[in-house]
C-alpha positions as CSV (number, residue, x, y, z in Angstrom):
1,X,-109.7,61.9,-52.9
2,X,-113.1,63.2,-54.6
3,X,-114.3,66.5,-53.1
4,X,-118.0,67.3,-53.9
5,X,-119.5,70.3,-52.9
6,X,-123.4,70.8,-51.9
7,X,-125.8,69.7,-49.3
8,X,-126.9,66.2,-48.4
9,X,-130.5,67.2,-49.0
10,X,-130.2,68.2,-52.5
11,X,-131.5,65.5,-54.9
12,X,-128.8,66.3,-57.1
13,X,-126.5,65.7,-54.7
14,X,-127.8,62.7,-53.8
15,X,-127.0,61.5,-57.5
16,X,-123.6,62.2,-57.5
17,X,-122.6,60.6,-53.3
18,X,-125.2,57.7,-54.9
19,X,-122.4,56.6,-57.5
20,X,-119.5,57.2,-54.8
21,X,-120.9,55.3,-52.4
22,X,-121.8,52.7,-54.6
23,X,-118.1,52.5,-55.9
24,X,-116.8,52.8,-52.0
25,X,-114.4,55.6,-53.7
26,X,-113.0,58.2,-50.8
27,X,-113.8,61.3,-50.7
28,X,-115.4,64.5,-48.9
29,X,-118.2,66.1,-49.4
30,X,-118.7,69.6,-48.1
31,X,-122.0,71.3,-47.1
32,X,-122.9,74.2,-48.9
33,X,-126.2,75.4,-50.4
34,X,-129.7,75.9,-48.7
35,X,-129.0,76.7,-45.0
36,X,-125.2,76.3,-45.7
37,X,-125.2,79.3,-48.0
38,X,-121.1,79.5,-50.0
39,X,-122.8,79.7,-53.4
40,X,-122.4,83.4,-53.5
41,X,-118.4,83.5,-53.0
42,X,-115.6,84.4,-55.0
43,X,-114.2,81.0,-54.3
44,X,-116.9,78.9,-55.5
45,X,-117.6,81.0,-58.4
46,X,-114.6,80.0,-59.8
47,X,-115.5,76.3,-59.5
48,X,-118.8,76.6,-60.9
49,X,-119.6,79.6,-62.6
50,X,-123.5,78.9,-62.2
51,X,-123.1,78.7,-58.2
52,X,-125.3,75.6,-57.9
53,X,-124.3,72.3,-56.5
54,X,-123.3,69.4,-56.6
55,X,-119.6,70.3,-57.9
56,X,-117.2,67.6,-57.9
57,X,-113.5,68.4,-58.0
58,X,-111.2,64.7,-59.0
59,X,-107.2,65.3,-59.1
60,X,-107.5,68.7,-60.6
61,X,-110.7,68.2,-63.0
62,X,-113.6,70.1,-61.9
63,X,-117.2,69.0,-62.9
64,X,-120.3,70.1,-62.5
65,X,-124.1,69.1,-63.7
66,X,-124.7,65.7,-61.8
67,X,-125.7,63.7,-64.3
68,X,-122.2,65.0,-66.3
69,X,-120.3,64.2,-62.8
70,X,-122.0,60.6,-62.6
71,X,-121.2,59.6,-66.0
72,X,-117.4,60.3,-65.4
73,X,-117.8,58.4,-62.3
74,X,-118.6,55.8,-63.4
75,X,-117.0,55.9,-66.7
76,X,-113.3,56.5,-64.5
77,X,-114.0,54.5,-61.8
78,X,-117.1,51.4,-62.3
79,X,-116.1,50.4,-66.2
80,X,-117.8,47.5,-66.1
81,X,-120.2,47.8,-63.1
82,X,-121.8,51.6,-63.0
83,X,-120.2,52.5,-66.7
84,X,-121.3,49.2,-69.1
85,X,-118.4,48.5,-71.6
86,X,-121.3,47.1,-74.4
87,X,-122.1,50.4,-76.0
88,X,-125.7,49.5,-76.6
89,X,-126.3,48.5,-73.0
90,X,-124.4,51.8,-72.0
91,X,-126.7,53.8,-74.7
92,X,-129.6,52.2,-73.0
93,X,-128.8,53.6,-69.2
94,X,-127.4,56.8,-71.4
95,X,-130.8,57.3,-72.7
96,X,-133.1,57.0,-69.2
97,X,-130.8,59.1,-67.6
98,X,-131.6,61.9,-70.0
99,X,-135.3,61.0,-70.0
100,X,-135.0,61.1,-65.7
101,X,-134.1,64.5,-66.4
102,X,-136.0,66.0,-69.3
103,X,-139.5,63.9,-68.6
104,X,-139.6,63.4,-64.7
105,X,-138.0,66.8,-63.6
106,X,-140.7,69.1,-63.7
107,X,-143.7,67.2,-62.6
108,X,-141.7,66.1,-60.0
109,X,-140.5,69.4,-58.6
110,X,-144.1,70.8,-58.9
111,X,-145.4,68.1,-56.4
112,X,-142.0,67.8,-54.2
113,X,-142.1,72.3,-53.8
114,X,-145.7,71.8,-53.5
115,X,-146.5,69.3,-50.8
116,X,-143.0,69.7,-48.8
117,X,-141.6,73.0,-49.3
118,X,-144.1,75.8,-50.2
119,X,-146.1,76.1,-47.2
120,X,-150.1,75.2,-47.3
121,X,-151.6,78.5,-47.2
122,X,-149.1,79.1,-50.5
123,X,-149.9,75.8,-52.4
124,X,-151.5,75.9,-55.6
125,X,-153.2,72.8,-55.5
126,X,-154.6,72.8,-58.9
127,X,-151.6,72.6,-60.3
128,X,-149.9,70.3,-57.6
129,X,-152.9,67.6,-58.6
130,X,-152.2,68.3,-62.3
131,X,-148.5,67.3,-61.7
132,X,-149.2,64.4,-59.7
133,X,-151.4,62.7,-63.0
134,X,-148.5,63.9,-64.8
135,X,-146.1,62.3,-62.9
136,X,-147.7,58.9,-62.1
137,X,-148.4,58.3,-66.3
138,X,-144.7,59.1,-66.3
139,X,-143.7,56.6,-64.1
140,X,-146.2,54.1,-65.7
141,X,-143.6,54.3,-69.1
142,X,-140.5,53.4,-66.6
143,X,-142.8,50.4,-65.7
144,X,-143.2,49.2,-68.8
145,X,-139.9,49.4,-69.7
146,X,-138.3,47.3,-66.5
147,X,-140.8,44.8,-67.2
148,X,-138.8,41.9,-67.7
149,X,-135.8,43.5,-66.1
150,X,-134.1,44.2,-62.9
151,X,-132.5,47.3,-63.5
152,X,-132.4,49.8,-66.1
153,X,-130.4,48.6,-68.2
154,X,-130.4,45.0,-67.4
155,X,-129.5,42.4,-64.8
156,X,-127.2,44.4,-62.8
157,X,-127.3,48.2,-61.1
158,X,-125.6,51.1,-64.0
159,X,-125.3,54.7,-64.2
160,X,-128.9,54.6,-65.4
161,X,-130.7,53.8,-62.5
162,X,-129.2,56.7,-60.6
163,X,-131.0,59.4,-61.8
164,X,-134.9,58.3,-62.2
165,X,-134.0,55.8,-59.0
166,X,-132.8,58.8,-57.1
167,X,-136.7,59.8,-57.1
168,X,-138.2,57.4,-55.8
169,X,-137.9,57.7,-52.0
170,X,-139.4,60.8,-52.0
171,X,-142.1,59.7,-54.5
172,X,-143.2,56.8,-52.5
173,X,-143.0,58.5,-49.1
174,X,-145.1,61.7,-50.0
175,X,-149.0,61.6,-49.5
176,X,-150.3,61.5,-52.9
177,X,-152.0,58.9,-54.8
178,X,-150.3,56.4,-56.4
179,X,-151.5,54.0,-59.5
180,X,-150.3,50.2,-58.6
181,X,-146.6,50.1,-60.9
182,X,-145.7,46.3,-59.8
183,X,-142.2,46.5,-62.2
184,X,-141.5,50.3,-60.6
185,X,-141.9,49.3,-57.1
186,X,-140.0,46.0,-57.1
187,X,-137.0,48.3,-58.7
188,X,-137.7,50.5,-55.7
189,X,-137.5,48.0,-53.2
190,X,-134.3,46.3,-55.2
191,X,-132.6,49.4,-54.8
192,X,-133.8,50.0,-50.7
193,X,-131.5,46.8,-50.2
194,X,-128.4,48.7,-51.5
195,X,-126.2,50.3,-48.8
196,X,-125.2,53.4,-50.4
197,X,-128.5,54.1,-51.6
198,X,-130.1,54.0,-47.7
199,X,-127.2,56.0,-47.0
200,X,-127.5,58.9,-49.4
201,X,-131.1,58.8,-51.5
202,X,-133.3,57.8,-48.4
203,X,-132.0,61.3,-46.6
204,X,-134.8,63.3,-44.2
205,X,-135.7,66.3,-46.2
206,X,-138.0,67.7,-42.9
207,X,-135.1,70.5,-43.0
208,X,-136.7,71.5,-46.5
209,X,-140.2,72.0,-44.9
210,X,-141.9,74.6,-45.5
211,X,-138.6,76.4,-46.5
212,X,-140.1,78.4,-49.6
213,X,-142.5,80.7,-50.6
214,X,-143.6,81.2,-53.8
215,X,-143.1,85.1,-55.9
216,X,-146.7,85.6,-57.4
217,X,-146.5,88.6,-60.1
């Protein structure tokens, strides 16, 4: 049985029970993080020396990072379906995963802290609106690139549509302003018919309201 550590409400979380679910593989998933708390012991140290989550624990392996614990997901269990055996369609979801994390991240943190968890009074809304043109000229290059396509890397669901795909719900369901991304938002709804992603990306993050105020030096 996989055991993952961290919260349901973590978007990296969310990643990693994304692939599980998709695969129907068993497992457990324990809270921890946020409201949980656990990151500071002795215990999980020793799993994961940089006390974040999601930590995923597979007949004695321990892996941490979730796009690291996806990949050997899918790569152990989906060959073929999540993990694609042609090495240039498995380059191609290889390469938007990276780019989910190394283009969308921190635009998409900036406007996800500032319109859900930093409270009003605290918002810097300068830079929240900056983010937001940031974010939706990021999101126009994912648009261009699944014209033509269903999914990331092709006609069928990989290990490359978890990451950016994992966005999405929160994307669409903040109040911010949107350009019209026809390619994007038929991805979106494709992946809203998917069981596992309902179950684990479209999670209520009210619990994160509010939850964080920012240090100003």
């Amino acid at each position: 049985m996989l055991k993952v550590w961290g919260r349901a409400t973590s978007s990296n979380v969310q990643k990693v029970m994304w692939a599980i679910g998709e695969l129907g593989l068993d497992h457990e998933r324990i809270d921890l993080g946020g409201p949980h708390g656990g990151l500071d012991t002795e215990a999980y140290g020793v799993l994961n020396p940089n006390r974040r989550v999601p930590t995923l624990e597979d007949r004695g392996r321990v892996i941490w990072e979730s796009n690291a614990i996806v990949r050997y997901i899918a790569a152990q269990y989906g060959a073929g379906s999540l993990w694609p055996e042609d090495p240039g369609e498995r380059a191609l979801a290889d390469m938007w995963m990276d780019w989910a994390t190394t283009t969308i991240r921190d635009d998409y943190v900036t406007v996800f802290f500032g319109l859900v968890r930093i409270p009003p009074e605290h918002r810097d809304m300068d830079a929240i609106n900056q983010a937001i043109v940031r974010l939706n000229g990021i999101y126009a290059k994912l648009d261009a690139h699944l014209a033509g396509r269903d999914f990331i890397a092709g006609d069928h669901l990989t290990m490359g549509d978890i990451p950016a795909g994992m966005t999405l719900f929160r994307y669409y369901d903040m109040p911010l302003d949107r350009p019209s991304l026809p390619n994007l938002e038929a991805w979106y709804a494709r992946l809203q018919e998917r069981p596992a992603y309902r179950e684990h990306v479209m999670v209520s993050y009210e619990s994160l309201r509010n939850d964080t105020i920012p240090q100003r030096d």
